[in-house]
C-alpha positions in Angstrom: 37.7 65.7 127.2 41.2 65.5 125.8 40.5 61.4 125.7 37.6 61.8 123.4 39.0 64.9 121.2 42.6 62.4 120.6 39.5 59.2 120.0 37.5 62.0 117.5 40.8 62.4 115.7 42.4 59.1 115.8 38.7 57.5 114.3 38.5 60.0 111.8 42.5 58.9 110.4 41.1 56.2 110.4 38.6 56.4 108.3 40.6 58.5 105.6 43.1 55.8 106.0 40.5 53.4 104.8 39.2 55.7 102.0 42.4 55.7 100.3 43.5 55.7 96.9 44.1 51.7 96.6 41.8 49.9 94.3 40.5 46.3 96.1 42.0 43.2 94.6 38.8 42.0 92.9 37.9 45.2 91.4 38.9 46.2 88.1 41.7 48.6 87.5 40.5 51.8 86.6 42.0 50.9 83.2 41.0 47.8 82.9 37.5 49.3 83.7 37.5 51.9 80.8 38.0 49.3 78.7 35.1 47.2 79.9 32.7 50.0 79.3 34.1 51.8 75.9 33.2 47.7 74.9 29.5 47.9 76.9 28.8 51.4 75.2 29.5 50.0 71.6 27.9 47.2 71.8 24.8 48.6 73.5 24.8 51.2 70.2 25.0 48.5 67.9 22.1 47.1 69.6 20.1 49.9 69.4 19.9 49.5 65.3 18.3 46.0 66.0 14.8 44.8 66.3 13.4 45.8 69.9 11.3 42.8 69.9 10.9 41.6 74.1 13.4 38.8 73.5 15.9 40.6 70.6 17.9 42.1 72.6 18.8 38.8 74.7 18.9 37.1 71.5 21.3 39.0 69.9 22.8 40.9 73.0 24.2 38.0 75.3 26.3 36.4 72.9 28.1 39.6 72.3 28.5 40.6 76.1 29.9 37.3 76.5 32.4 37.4 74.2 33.3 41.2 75.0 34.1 39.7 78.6 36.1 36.7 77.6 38.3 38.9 75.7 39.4 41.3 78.2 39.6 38.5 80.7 36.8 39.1 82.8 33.4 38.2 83.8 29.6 39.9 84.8 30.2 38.9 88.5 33.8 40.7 88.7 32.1 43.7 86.4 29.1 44.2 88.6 31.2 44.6 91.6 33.5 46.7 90.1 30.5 49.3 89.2 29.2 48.9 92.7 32.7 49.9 94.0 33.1 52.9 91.6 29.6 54.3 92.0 30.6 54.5 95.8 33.8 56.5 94.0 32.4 59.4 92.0 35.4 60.5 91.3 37.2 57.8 90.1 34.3 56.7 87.9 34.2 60.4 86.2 37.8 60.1 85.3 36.9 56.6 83.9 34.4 58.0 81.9 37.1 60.5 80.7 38.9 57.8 79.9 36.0 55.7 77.8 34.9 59.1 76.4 38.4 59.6 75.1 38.9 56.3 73.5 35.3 56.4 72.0 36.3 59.6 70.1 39.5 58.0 69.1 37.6 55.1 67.6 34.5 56.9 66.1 37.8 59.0 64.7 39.5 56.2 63.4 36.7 54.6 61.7 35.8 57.5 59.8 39.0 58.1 58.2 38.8 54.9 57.1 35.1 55.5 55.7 36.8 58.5 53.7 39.2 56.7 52.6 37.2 53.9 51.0 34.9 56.5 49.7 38.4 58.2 47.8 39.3 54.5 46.3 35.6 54.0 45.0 35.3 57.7 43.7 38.7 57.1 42.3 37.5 53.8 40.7 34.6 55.7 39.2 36.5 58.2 38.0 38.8 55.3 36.0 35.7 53.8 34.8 34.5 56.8 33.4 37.6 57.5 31.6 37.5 54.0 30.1 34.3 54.4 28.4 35.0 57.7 27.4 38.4 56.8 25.5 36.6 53.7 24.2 33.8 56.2 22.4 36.4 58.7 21.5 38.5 55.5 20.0 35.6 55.0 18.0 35.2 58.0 16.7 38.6 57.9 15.5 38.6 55.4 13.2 36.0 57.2 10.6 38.4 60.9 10.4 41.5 58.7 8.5 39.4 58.6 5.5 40.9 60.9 2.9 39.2 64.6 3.3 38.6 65.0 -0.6 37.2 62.2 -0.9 34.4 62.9 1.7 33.7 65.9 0.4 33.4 64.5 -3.2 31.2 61.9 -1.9 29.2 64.4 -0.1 28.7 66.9 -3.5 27.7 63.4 -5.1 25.0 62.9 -2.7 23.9 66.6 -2.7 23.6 66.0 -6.5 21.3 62.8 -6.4 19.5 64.2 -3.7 18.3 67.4 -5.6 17.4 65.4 -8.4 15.6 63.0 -6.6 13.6 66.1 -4.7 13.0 67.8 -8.1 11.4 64.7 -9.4 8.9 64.3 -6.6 7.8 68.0 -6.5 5.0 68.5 -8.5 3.4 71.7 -9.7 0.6 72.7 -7.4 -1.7 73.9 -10.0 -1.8 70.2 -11.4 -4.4 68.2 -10.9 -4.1 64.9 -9.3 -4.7 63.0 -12.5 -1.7 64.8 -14.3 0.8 64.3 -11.8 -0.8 60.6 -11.5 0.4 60.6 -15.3 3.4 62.7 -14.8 4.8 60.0 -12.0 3.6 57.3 -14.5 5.8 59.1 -17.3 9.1 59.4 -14.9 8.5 55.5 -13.8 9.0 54.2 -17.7 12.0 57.1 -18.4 
């Protein structure tokens, strides 16, 4: 009995011995690993905005996934059996995921403080524009006020003047008939 109790134990060191915490050589570091899928989860969102046509997505798709792996150094085959090991690892794929949920924030982050900052420079632009047209109109409206003040206003009585005396010449007398202000008009036209 004490054979197969020292057996027992011996198998099951073992077996934790074999479960350890070393990755195998032709799987993916856990870091290297985050990086492969923060690249596999953006480009499978920028493929959701494309046409879902049965072919689009290979169309469009492949070329992308290619280049993601030939950038960080790796290939499907090496990938595939990387996710085979780690789904046999739930808890070294969760903190993965940590990891690719981290540096997903940090780039959704990133880009939009760059968004803002482009929107600042265009509002800013605007806002320049604006002020340009609005001190070319102003400039414009300058240049009438350096006349001399009297001599507007003298202008202005002058006008006043022919005005009333043009009005009073075209009012008529409503208790005229149309023939004698017919004649009346005719009598102004030879004055």
């Amino acid at each position: 009995m004490h054979k197969y109790i020292t057996l027992f134990f011996s198998a099951a060191l073992f077996l934790c011995a074999c479960n350890g915490k070393s990755v195998p050589g032709d799987v993916l570091k856990p870091e290297a690993m985050a990086e492969v899928l923060t690249e596999i989860h953006i480009i499978d969102g920028s493929l959701y905005n494309t046409m879902q046509a049965p072919d689009s997505l290979y169309k469009y798709g492949a070329g992308k996934y290619i280049a993601m792996f030939q950038r960080l150094h790796t290939d499907t085959g090496r990938f595939n059996k990387s996710m085979r090991y780690y789904a046999t690892q739930p808890d070294k794929l969760l903190a993965i995921y940590d990891q690719v949920d981290i540096k997903i924030k940090n780039k959704t982050d990133s880009l939009a403080k760059v968004q803002t900052e482009q929107s600042k420079v265009a509002h800013k632009t605007d806002s320049l524009k604006n002020l340009n047209i609005k001190t070319k109109t102003d400039s414009a409206k300058k240049l009438i006020p350096h006349e001399n003040p009297a001599a507007r206003r003298a202008d202005s009585l002058e006008n006043l003047k022919t005005k009333l005396k043009t009005d009073s010449a075209r009012r008529f007398h409503p208790r005229k008939s149309k023939a004698q202000r017919k004649a009346d008009s005719i009598r102004n036209l030879k004055t």
